[in-house]
VEXVEXLUM-708534 format. One record per residue: residue number from 1; x, y, z of N, C-alpha, C in turn; residue in three letters; chain. Coordinates in steps of 0.1 Angstrom, whole numbers. Layout:
// residues N
[mivo NUM,[X,Y,Z],[X,Y,Z],[X,Y,Z],"ALA","A"]
...
END
This chain:
// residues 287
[mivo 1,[8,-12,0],[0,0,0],[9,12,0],"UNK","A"]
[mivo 2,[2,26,-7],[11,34,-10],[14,42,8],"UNK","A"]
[mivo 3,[23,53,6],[22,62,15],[13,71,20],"UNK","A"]
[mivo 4,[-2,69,19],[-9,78,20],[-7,93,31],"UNK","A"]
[mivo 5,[0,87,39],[0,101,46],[14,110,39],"UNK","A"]
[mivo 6,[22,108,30],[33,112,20],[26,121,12],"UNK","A"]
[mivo 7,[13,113,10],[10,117,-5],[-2,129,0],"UNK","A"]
[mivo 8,[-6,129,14],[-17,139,13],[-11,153,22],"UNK","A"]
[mivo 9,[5,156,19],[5,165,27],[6,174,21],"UNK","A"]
[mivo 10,[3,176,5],[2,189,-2],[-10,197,0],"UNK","A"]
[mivo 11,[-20,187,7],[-31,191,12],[-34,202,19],"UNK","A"]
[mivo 12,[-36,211,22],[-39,222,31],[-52,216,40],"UNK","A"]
[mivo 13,[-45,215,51],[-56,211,58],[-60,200,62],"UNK","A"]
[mivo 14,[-73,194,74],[-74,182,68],[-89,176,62],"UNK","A"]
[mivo 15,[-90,164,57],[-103,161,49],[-113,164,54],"UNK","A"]
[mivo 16,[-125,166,47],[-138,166,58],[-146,156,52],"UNK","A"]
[mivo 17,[-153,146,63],[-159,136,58],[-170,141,64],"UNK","A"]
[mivo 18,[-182,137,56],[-194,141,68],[-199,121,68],"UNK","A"]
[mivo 19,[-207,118,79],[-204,107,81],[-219,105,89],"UNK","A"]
[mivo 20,[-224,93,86],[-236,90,97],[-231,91,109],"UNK","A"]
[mivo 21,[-247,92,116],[-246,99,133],[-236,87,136],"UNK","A"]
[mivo 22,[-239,73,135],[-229,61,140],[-220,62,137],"UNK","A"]
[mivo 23,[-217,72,129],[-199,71,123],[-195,60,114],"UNK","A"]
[mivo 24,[-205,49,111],[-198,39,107],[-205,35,86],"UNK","A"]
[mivo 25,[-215,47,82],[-218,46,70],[-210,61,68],"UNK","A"]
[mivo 26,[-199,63,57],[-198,71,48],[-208,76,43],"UNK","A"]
[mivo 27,[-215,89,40],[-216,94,33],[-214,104,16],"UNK","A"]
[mivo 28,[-204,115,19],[-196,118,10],[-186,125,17],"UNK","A"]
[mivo 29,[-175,124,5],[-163,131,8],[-158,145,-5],"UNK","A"]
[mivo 30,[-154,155,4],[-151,165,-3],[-135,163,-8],"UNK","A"]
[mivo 31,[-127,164,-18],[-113,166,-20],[-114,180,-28],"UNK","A"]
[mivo 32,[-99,188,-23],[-100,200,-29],[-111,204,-37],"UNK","A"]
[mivo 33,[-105,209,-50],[-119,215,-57],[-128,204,-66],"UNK","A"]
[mivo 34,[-129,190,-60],[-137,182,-62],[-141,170,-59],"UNK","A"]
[mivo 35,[-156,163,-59],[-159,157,-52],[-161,140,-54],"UNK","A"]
[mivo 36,[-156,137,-44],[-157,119,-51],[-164,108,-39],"UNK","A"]
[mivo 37,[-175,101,-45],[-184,95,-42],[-174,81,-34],"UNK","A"]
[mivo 38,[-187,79,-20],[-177,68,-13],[-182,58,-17],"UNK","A"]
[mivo 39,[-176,48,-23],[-180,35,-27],[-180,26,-12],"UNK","A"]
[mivo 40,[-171,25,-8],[-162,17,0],[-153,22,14],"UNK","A"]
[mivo 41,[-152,19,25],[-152,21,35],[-143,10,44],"UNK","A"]
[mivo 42,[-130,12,52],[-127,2,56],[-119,14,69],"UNK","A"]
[mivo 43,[-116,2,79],[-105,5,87],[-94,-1,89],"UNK","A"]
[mivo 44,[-84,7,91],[-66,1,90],[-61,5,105],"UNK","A"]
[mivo 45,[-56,-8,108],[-54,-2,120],[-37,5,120],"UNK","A"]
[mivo 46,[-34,18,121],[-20,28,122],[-8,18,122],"UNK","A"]
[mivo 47,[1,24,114],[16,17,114],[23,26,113],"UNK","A"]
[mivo 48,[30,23,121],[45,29,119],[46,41,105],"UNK","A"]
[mivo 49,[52,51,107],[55,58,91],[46,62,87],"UNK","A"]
[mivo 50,[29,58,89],[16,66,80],[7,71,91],"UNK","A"]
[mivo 51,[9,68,106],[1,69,113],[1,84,124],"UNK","A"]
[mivo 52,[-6,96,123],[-12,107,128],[-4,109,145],"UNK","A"]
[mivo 53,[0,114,148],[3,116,165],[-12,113,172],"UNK","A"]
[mivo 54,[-12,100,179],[-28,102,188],[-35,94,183],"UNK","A"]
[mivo 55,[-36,88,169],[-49,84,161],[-43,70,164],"UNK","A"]
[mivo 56,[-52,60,166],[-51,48,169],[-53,37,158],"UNK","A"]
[mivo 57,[-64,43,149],[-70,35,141],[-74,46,132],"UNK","A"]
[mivo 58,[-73,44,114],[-77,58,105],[-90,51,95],"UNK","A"]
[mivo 59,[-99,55,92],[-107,54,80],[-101,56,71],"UNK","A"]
[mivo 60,[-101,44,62],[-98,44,48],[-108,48,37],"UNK","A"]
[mivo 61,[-106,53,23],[-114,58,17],[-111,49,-3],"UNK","A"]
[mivo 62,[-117,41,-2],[-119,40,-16],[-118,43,-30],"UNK","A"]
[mivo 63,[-112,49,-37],[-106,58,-43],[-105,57,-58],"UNK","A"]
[mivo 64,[-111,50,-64],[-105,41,-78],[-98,31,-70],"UNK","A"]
[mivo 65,[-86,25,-76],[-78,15,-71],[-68,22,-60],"UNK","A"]
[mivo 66,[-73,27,-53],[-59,31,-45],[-72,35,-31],"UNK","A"]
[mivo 67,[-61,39,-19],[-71,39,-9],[-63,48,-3],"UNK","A"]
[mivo 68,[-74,60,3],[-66,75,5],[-71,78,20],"UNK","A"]
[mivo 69,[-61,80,24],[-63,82,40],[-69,92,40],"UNK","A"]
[mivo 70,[-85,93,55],[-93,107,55],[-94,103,70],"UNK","A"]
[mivo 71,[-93,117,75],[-97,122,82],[-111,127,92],"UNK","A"]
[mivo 72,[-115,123,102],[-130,127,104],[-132,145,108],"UNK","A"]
[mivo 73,[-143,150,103],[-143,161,107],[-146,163,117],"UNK","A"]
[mivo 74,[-146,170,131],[-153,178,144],[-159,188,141],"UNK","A"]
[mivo 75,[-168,187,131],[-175,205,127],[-187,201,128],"UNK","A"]
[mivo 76,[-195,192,130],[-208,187,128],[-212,194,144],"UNK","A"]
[mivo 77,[-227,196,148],[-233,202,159],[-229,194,170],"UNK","A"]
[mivo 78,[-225,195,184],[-223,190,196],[-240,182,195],"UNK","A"]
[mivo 79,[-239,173,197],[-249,160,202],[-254,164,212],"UNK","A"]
[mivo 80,[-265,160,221],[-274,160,232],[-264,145,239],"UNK","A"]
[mivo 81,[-255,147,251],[-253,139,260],[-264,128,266],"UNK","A"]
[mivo 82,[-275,133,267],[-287,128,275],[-298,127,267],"UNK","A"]
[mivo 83,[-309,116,271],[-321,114,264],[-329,127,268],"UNK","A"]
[mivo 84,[-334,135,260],[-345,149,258],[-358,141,255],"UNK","A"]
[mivo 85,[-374,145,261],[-383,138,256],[-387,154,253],"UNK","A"]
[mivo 86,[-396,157,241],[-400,169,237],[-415,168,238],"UNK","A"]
[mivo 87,[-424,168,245],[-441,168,244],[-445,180,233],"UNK","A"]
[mivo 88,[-452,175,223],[-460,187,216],[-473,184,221],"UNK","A"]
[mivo 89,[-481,201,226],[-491,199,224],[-503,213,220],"UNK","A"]
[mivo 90,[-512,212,224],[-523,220,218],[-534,218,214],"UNK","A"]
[mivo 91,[-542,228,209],[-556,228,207],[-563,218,196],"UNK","A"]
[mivo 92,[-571,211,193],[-572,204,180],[-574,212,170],"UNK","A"]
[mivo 93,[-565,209,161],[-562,215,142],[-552,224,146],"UNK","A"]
[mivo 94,[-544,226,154],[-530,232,158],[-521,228,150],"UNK","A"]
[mivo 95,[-518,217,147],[-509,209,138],[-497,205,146],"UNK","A"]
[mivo 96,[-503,195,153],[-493,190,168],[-487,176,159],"UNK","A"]
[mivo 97,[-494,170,153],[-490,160,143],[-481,162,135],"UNK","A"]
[mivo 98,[-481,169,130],[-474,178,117],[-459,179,124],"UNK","A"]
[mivo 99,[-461,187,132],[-448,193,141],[-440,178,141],"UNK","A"]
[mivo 100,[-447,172,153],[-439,160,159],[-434,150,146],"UNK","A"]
[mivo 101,[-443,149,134],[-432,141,126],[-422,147,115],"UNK","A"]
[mivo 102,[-425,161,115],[-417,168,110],[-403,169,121],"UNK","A"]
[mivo 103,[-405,174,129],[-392,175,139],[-384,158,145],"UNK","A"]
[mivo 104,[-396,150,147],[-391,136,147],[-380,131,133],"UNK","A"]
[mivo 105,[-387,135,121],[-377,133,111],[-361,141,110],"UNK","A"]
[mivo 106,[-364,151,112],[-354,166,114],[-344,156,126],"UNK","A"]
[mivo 107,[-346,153,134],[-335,147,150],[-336,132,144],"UNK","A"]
[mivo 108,[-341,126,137],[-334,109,133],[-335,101,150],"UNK","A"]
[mivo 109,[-344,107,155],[-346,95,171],[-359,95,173],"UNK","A"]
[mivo 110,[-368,98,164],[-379,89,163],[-392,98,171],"UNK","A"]
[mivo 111,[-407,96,167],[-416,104,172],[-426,98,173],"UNK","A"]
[mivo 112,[-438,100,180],[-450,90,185],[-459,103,186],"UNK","A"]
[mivo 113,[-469,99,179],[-481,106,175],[-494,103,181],"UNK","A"]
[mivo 114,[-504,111,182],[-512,100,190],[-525,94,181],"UNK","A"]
[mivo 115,[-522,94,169],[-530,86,162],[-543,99,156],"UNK","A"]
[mivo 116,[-556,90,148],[-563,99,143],[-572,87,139],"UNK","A"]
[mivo 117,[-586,95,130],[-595,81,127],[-583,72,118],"UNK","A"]
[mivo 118,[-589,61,124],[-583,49,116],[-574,42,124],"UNK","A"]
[mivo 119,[-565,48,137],[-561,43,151],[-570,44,160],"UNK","A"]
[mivo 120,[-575,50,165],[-586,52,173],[-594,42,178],"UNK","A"]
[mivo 121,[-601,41,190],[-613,33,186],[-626,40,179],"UNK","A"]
[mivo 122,[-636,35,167],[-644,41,160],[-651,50,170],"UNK","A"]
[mivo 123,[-656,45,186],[-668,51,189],[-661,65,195],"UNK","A"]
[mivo 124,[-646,68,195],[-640,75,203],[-642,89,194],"UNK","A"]
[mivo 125,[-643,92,183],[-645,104,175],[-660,111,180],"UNK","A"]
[mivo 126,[-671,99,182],[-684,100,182],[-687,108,196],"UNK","A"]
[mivo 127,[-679,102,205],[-686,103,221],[-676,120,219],"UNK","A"]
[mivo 128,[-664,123,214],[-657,134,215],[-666,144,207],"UNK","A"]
[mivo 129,[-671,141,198],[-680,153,190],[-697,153,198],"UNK","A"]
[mivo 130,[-699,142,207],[-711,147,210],[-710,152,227],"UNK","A"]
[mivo 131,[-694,153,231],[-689,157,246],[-693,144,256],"UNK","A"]
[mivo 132,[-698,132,253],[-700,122,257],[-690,114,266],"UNK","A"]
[mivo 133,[-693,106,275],[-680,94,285],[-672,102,287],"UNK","A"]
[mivo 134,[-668,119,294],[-652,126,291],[-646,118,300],"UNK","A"]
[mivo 135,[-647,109,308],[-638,101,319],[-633,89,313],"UNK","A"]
[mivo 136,[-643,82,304],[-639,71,297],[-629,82,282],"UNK","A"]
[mivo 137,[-634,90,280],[-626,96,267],[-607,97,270],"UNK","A"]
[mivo 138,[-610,110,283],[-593,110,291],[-584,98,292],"UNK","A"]
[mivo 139,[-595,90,299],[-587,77,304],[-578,71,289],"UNK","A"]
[mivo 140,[-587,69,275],[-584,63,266],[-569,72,258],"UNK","A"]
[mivo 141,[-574,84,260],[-558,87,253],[-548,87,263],"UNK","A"]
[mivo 142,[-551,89,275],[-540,82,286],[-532,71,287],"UNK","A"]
[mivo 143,[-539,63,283],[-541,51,277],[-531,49,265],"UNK","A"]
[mivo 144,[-531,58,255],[-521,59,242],[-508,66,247],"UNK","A"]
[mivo 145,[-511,74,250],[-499,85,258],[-490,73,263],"UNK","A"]
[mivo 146,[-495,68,275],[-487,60,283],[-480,48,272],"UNK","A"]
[mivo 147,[-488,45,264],[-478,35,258],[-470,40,250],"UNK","A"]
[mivo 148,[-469,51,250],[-460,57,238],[-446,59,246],"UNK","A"]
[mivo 149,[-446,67,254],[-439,70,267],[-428,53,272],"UNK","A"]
[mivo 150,[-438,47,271],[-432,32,277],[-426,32,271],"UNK","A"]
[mivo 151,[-431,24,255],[-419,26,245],[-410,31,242],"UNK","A"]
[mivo 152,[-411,41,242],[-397,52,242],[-392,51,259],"UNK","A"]
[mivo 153,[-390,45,268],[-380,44,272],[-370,31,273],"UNK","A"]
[mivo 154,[-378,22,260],[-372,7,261],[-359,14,251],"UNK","A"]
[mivo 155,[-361,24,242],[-351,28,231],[-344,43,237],"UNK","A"]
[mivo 156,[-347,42,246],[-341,54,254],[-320,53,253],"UNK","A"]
[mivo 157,[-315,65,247],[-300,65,249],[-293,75,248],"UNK","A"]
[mivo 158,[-280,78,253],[-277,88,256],[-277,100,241],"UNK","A"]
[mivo 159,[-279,112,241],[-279,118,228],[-296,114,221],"UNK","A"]
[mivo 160,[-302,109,221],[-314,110,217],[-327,121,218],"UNK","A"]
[mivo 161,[-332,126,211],[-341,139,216],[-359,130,206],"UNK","A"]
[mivo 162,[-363,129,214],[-378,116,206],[-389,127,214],"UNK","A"]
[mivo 163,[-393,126,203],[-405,139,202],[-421,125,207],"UNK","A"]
[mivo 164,[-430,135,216],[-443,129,213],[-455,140,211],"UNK","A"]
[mivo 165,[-468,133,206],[-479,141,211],[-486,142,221],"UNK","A"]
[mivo 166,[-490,147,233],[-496,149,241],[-485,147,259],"UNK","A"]
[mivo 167,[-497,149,268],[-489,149,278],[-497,150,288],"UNK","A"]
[mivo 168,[-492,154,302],[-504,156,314],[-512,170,313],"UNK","A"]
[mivo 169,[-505,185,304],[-512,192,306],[-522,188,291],"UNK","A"]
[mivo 170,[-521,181,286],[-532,177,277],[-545,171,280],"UNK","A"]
[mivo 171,[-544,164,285],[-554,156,295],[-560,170,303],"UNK","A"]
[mivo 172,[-551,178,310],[-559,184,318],[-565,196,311],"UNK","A"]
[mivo 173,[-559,204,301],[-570,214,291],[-581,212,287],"UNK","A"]
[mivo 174,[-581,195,284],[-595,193,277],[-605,188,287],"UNK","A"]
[mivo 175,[-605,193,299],[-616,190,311],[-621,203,309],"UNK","A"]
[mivo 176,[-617,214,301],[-625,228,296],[-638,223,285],"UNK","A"]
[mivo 177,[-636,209,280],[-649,211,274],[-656,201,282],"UNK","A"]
[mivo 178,[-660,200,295],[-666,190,301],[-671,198,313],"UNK","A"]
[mivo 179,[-685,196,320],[-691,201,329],[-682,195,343],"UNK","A"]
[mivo 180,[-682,207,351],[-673,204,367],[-675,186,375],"UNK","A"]
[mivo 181,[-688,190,369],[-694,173,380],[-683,163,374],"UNK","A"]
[mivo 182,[-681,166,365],[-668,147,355],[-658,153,360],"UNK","A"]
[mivo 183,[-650,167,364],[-637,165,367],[-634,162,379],"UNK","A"]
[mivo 184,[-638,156,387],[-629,150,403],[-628,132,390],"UNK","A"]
[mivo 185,[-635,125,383],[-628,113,378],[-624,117,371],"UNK","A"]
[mivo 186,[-619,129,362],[-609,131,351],[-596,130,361],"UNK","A"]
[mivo 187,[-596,139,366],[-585,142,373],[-581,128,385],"UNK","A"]
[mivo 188,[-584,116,385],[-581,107,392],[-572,97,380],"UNK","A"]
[mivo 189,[-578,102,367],[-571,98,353],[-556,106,353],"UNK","A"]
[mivo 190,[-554,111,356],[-543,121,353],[-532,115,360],"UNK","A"]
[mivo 191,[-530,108,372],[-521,103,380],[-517,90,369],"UNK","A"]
[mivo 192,[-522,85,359],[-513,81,351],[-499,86,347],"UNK","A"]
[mivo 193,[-501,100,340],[-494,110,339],[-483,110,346],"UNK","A"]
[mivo 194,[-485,115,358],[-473,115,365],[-459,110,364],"UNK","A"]
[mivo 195,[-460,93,360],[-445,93,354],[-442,94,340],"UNK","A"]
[mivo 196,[-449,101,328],[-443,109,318],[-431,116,319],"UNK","A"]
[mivo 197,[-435,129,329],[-420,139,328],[-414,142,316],"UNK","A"]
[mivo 198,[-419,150,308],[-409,153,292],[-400,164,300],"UNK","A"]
[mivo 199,[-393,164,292],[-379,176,293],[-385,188,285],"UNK","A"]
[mivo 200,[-391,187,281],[-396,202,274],[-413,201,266],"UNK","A"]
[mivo 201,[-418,207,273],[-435,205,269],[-433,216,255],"UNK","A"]
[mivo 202,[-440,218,246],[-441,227,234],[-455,231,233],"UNK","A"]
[mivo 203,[-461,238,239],[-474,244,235],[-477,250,226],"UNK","A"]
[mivo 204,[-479,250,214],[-487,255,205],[-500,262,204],"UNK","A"]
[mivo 205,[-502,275,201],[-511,280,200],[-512,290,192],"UNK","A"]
[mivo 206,[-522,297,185],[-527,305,172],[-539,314,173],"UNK","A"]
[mivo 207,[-536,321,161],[-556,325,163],[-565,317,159],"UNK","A"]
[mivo 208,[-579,318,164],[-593,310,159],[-595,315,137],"UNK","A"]
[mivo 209,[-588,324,135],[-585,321,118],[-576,312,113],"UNK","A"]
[mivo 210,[-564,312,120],[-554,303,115],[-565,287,113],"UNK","A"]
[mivo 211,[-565,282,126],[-573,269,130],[-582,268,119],"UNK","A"]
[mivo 212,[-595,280,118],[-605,273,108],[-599,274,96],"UNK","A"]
[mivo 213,[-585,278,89],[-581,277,77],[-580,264,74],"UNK","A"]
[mivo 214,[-563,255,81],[-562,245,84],[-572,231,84],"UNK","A"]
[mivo 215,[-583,236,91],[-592,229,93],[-604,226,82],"UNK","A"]
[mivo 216,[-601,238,73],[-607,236,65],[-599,228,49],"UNK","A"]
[mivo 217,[-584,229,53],[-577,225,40],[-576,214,41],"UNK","A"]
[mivo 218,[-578,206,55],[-575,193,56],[-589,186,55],"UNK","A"]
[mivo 219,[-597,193,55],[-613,187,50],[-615,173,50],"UNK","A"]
[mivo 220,[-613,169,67],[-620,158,69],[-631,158,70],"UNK","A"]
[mivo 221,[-636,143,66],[-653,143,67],[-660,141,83],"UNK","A"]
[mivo 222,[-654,135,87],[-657,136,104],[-653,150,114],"UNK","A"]
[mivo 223,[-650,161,106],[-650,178,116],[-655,180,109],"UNK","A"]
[mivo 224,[-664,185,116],[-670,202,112],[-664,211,118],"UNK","A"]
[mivo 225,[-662,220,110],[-654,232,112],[-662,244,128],"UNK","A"]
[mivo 226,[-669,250,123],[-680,251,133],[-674,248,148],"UNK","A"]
[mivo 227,[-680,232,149],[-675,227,164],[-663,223,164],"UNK","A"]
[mivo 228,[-654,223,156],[-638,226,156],[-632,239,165],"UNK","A"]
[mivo 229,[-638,249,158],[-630,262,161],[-636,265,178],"UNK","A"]
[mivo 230,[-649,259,177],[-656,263,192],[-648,253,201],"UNK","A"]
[mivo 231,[-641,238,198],[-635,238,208],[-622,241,209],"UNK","A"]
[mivo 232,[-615,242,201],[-604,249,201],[-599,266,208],"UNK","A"]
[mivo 233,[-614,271,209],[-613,282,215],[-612,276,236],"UNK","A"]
[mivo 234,[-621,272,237],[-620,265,244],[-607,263,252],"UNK","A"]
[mivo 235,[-602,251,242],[-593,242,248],[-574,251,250],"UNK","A"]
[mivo 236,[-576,259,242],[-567,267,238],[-563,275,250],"UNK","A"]
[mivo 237,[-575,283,254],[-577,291,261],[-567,285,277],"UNK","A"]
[mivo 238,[-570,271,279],[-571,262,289],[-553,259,290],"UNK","A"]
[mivo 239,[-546,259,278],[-536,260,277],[-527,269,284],"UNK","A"]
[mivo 240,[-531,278,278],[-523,293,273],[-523,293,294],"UNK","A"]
[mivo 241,[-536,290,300],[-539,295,316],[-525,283,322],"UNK","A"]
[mivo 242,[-526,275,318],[-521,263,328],[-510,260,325],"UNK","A"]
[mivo 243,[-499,266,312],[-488,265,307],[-476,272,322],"UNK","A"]
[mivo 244,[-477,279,328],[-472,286,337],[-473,275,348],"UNK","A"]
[mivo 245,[-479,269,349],[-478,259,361],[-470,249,356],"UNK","A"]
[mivo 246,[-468,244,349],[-462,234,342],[-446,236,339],"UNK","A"]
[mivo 247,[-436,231,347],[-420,234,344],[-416,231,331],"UNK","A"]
[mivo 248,[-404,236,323],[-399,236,308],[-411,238,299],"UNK","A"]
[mivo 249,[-420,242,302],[-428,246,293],[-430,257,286],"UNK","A"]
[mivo 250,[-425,256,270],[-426,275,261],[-437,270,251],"UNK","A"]
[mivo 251,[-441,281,252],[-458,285,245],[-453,296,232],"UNK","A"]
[mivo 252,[-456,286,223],[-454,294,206],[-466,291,199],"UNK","A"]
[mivo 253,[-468,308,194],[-477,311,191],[-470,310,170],"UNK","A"]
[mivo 254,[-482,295,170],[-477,292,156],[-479,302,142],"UNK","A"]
[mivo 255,[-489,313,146],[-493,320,131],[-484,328,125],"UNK","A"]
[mivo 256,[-482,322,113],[-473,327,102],[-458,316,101],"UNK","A"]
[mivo 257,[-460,304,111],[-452,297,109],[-457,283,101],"UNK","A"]
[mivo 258,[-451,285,91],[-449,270,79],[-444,259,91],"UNK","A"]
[mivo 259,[-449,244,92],[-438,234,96],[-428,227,87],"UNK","A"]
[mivo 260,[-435,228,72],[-427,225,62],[-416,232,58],"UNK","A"]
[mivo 261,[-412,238,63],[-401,252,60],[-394,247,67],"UNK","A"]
[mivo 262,[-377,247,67],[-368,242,78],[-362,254,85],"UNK","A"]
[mivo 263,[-363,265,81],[-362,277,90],[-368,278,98],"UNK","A"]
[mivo 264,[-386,272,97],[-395,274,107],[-389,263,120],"UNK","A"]
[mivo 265,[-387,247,112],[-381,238,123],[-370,247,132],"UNK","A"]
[mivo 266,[-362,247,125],[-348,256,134],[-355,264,143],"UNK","A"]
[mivo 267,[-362,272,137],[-370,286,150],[-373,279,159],"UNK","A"]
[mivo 268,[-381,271,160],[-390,265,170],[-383,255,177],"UNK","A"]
[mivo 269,[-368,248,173],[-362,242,180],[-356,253,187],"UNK","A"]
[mivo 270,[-350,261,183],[-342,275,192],[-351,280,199],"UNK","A"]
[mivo 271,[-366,283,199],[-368,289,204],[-375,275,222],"UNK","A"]
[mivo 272,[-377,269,220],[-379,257,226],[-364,254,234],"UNK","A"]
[mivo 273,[-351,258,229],[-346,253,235],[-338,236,235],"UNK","A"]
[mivo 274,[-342,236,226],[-338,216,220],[-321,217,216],"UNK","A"]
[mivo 275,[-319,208,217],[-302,209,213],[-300,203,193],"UNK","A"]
[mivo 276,[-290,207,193],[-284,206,178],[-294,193,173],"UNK","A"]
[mivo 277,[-295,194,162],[-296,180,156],[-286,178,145],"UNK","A"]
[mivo 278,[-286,164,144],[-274,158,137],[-281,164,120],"UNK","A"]
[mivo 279,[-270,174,114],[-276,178,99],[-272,167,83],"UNK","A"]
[mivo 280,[-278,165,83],[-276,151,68],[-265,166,54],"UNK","A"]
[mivo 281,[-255,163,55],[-252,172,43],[-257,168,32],"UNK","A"]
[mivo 282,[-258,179,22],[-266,174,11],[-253,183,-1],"UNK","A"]
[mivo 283,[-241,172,-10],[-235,180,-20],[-239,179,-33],"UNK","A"]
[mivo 284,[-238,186,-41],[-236,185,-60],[-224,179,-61],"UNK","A"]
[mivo 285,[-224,168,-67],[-217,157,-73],[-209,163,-86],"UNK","A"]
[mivo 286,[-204,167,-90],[-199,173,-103],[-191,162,-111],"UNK","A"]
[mivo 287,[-188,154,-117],[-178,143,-125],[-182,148,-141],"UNK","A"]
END
């Protein structure tokens, strides 16, 4: 094998690889003013004569027939040390869904939603539109909540940031659309809750125009718009009051924010408070 560290010291500098979060898929490598696709991937363990002060073991790089010593970069975002759980929540047609698999995809550690018709149970849409069972309703997405939460802590690891929907002040907003006599058993439902604990609650909230826009573009046949926006005033309201009781919790007011936009992602991670996420480089291939 040639000299590779001989041969790369005309180099200025050293290579930048950008590399999956594992470190162990290549993605691309930049050389001077051009760029060459990684086929192939190996490790060598250092010898005498080619090997770096410190480096123990170097990534090799593929190269046509020859194999060119690279370097890892240290420029990528500092990682989250610790598991972050991020709660999104808010009023219904807020776009708490939207958020959580949008930012779930953005952080690559995974997101839990809490479903919609078609997960549900059927009669659960019905008894919610006609304000029906609210003790049997609470309990049921407590019910989802909790397993979601379980789950994510069987995959719980250091550096992970796993987004969900809902939480304990969710459960407790929506006792705003239910007469006083049901909440002493709503609120006996809530001590589910208790061992949730997210590291950062994200409350979402907007005006009653934003909502019936939304609500109207996504034109499901089971809302009416109407008793959409009435409970969303509602439930909203119930938020905005109880967010201040609730620790790590920031209240963003979504209108005029796109979730499909990644500027908007970034804002709302910075403004939340979330740590770096790992960024996928994206280059032009020129050959």
């Amino acid at each position: 094998m040639h000299d590779a560290r001989r041969e790369d010291e005309h180099i200025a500098g050293r290579q930048r690889i950008f590399t999956a979060e594992n470190r162990e898929r290549y993605l691309a490598l930049e050389l001077m003013d051009r760029h060459v696709c990684v086929r192939k991937v190996r490790r060598q363990r250092a010898t005498s004569g080619n090997a770096h002060d410190g480096e123990a073991e170097r990534p090799l790089l593929h190269e046509g027939r020859r194999w060119r010593a690279i370097y890892l970069s240290c420029d990528t975002p500092r990682q989250a040390e610790t598991v972050m759980r991020v709660a999104i929540v808010g009023g219904p047609g807020i776009g708490k869904s939207t958020l959580v698999r949008q930012l779930g995809d953005l952080y690559h550690n995974g997101s839990y939603g809490e479903g919609e018709k078609g997960v549900w149970h059927p009669d659960v849409l019905e008894d919610i539109a006609m304000g029906r069972n609210p003790v049997g309703v609470t309990a049921y997405f407590a019910a989802l909540y909790d397993a979601n939460y379980r789950d994510a802590a069987d995959h719980d690891r250091p550096g992970r940031v796993i987004f969900f929907e809902g939480a304990r002040i969710t459960l407790e907003a929506h006792m705003a659309e239910y007469p006083p006599e049901c909440h002493a058993g709503i609120r006996k439902v809530l001590t589910m809750a208790d061992q949730w604990n997210p590291d950062r609650v994200i409350v979402l909230t907007s005006s009653t125009a934003t909502i019936e826009k939304h609500i109207r573009l996504r034109n499901r046949p089971h809302e009416q718009a109407e008793n959409m926006v009435r409970r969303f005033r509602l439930i909203d309201a119930e938020f905005r009051r109880l967010a201040p009781q609730y620790p790590n919790t920031v209240v963003i007011d979504r209108d005029g924010i796109e979730f499909h936009e990644h500027s908007s992602l970034l804002g709302i991670a910075k403004a939340a408070g979330l740590p770096a996420h790992h960024e996928i480089q994206y280059m032009r291939l020129d050959f």
